[in-house]
mmCIF file of the C-alpha atoms, coordinates in Angstrom:
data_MODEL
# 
_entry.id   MODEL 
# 
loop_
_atom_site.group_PDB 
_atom_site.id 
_atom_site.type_symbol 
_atom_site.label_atom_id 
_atom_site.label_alt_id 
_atom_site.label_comp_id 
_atom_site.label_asym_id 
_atom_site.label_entity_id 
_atom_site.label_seq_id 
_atom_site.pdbx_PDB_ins_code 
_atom_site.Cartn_x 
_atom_site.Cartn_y 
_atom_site.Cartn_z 
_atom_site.occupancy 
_atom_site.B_iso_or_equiv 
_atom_site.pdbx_formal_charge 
_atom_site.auth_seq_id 
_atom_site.auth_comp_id 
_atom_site.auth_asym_id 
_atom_site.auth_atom_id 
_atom_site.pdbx_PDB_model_num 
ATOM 1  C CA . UNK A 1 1  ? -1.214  -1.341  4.798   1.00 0.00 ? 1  UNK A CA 1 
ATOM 2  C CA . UNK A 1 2  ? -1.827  1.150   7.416   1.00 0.00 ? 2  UNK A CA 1 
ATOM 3  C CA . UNK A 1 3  ? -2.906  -1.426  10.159  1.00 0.00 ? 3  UNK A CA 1 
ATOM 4  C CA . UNK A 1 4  ? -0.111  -4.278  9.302   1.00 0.00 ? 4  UNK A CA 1 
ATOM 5  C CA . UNK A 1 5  ? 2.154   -1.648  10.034  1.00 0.00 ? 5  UNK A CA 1 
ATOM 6  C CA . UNK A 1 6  ? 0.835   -0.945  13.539  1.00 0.00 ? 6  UNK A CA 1 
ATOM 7  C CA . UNK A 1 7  ? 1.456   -4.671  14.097  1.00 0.00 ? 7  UNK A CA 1 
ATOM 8  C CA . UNK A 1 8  ? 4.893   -4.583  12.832  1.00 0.00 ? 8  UNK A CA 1 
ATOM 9  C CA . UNK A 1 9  ? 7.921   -4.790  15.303  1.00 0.00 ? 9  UNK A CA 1 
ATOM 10 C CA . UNK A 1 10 ? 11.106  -2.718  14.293  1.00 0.00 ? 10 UNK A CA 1 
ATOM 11 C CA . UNK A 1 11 ? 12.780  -3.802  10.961  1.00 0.00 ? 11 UNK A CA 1 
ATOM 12 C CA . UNK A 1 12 ? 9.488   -5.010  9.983   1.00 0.00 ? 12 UNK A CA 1 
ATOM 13 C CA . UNK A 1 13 ? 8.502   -5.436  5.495   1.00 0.00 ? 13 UNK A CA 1 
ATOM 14 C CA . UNK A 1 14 ? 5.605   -4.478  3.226   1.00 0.00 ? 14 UNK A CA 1 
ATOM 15 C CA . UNK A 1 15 ? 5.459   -5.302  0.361   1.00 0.00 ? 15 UNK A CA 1 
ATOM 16 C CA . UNK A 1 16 ? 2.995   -4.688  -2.309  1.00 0.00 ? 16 UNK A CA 1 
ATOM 17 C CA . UNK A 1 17 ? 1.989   -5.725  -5.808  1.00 0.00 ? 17 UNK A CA 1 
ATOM 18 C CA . UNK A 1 18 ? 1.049   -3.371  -8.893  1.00 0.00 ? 18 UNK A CA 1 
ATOM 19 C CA . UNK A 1 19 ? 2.088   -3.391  -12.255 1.00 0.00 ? 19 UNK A CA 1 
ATOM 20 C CA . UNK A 1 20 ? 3.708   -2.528  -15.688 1.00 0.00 ? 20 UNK A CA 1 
ATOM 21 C CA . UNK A 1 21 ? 0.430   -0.733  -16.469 1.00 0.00 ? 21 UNK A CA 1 
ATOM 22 C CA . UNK A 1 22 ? 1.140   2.468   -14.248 1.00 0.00 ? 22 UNK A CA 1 
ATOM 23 C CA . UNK A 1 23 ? 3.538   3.651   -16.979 1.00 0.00 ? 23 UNK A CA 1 
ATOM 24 C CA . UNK A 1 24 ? 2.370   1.965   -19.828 1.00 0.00 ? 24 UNK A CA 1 
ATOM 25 C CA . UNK A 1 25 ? -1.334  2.529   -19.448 1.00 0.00 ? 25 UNK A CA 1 
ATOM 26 C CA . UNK A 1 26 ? -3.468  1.153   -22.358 1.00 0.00 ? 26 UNK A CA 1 
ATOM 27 C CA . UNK A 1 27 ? -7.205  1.957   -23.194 1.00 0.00 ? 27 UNK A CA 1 
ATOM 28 C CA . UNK A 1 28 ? -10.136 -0.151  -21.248 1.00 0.00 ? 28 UNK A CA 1 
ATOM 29 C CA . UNK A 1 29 ? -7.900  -0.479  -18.316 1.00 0.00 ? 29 UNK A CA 1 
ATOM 30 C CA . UNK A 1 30 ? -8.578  2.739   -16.233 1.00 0.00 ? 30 UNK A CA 1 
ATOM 31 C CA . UNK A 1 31 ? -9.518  1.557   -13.336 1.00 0.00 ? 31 UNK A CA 1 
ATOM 32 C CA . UNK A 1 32 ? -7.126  -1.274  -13.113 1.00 0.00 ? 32 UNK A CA 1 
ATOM 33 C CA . UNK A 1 33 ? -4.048  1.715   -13.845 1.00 0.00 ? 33 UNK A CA 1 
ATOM 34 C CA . UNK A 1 34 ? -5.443  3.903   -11.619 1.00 0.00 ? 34 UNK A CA 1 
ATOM 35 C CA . UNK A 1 35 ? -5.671  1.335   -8.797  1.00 0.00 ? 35 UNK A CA 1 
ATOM 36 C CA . UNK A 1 36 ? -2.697  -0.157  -9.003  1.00 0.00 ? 36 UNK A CA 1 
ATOM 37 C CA . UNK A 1 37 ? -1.083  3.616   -9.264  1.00 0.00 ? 37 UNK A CA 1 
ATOM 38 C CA . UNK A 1 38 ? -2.907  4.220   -6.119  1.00 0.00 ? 38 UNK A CA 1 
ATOM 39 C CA . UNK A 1 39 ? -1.085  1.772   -4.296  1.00 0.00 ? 39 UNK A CA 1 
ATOM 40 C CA . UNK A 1 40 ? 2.441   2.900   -5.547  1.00 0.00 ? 40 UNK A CA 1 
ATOM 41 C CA . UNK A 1 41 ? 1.379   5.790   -4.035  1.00 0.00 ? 41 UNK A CA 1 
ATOM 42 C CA . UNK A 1 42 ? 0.352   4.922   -1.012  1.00 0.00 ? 42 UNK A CA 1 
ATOM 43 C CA . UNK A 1 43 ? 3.368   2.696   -0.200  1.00 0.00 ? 43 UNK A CA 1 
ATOM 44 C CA . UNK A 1 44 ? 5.435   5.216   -1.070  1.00 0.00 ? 44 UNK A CA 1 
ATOM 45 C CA . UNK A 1 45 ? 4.265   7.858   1.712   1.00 0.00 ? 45 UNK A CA 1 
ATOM 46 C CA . UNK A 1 46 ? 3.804   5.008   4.166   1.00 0.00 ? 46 UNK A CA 1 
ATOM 47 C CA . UNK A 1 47 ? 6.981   4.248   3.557   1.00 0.00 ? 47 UNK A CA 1 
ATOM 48 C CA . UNK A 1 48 ? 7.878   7.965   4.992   1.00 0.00 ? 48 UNK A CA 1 
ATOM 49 C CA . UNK A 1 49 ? 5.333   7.530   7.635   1.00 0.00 ? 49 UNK A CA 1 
ATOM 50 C CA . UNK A 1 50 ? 6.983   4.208   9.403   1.00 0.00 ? 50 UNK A CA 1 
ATOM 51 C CA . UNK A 1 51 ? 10.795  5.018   8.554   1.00 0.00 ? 51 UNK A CA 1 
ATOM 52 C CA . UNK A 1 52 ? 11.582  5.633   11.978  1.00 0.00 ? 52 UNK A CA 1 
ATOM 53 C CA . UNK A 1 53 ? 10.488  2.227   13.084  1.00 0.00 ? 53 UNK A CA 1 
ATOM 54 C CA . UNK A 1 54 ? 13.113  0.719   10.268  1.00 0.00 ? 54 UNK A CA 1 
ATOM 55 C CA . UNK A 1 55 ? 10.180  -0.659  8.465   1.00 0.00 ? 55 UNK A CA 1 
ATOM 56 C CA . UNK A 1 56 ? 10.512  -0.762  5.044   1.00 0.00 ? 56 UNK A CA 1 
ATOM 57 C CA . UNK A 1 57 ? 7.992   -0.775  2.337   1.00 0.00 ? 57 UNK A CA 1 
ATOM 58 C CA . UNK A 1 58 ? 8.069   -1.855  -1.208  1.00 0.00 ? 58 UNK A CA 1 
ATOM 59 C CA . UNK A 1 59 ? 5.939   -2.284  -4.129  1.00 0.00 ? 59 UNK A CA 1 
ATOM 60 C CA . UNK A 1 60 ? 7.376   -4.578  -7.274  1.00 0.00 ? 60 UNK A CA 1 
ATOM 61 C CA . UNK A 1 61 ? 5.416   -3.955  -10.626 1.00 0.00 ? 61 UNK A CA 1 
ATOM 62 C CA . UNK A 1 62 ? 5.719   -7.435  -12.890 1.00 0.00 ? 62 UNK A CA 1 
ATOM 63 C CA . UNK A 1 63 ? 5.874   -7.179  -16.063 1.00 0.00 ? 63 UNK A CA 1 
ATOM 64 C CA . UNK A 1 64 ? 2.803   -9.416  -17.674 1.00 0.00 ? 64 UNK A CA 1 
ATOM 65 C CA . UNK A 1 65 ? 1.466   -13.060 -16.436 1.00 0.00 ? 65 UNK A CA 1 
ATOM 66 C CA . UNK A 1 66 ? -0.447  -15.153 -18.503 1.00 0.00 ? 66 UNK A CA 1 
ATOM 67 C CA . UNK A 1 67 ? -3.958  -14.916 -16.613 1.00 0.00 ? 67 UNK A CA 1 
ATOM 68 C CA . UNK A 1 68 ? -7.474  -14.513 -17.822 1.00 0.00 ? 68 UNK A CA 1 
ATOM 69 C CA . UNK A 1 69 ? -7.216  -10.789 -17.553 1.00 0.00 ? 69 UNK A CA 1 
ATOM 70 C CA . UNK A 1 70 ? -4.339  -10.700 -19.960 1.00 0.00 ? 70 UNK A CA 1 
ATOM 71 C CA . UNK A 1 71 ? -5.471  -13.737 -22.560 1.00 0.00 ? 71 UNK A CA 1 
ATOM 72 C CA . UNK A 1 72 ? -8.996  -11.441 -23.042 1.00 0.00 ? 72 UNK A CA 1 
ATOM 73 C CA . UNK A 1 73 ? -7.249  -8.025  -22.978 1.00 0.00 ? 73 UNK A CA 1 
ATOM 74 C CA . UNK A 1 74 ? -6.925  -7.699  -26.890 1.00 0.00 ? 74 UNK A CA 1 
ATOM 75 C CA . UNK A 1 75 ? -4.264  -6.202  -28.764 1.00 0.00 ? 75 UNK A CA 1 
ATOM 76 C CA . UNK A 1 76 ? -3.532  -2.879  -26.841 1.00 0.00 ? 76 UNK A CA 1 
ATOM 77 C CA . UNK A 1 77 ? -2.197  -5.252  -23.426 1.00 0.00 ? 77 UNK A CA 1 
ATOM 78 C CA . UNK A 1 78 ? 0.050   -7.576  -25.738 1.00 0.00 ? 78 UNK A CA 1 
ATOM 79 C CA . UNK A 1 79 ? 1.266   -5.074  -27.536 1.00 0.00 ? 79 UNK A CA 1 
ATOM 80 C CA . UNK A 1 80 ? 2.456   -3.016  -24.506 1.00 0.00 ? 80 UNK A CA 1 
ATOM 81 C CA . UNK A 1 81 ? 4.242   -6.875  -23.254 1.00 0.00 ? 81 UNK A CA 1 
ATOM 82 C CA . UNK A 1 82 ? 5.880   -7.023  -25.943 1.00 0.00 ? 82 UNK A CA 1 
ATOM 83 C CA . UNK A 1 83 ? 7.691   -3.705  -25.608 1.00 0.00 ? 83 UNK A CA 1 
# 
């Protein structure tokens, strides 16, 4: 993130991708939480970081998509998209 935005002009967008499961953690999915927390993080103090350049940086969390990930995540992840 840090680089693109030294190539950004003024007025310039980030945007990142993490997901449902930073508030809704569920068991067997630590790293992917913690990860995806990580970047939530991140793009919000880059976001302070690059302000004054009128870059703006978000991060959208979607709620579940039907991928491998989720179709052999058990109970615990369906559960939590059906909530």
């Amino acid at each position: 993130m840090k680089q693109a935005a030294n190539r950004l002009n003024l007025n310039g967008r980030i945007m990142n991708i993490s997901s449902g499961l930073v508030v809704r953690p569920i068991p067997e999915f630590s790293l992917y939480c913690t990860s995806k927390a990580a970047i939530e993080m991140m793009g919000k103090v880059l976001s302070m970081e690059v302000g004054d350049r009128s870059i703006t940086v978000n991060t959208v969390s979607p709620g579940p998509i039907d991928t491998e990930m989720f179709g052999n995540s058990g109970d615990d992840l369906k559960a939590a998209a059906d909530d």
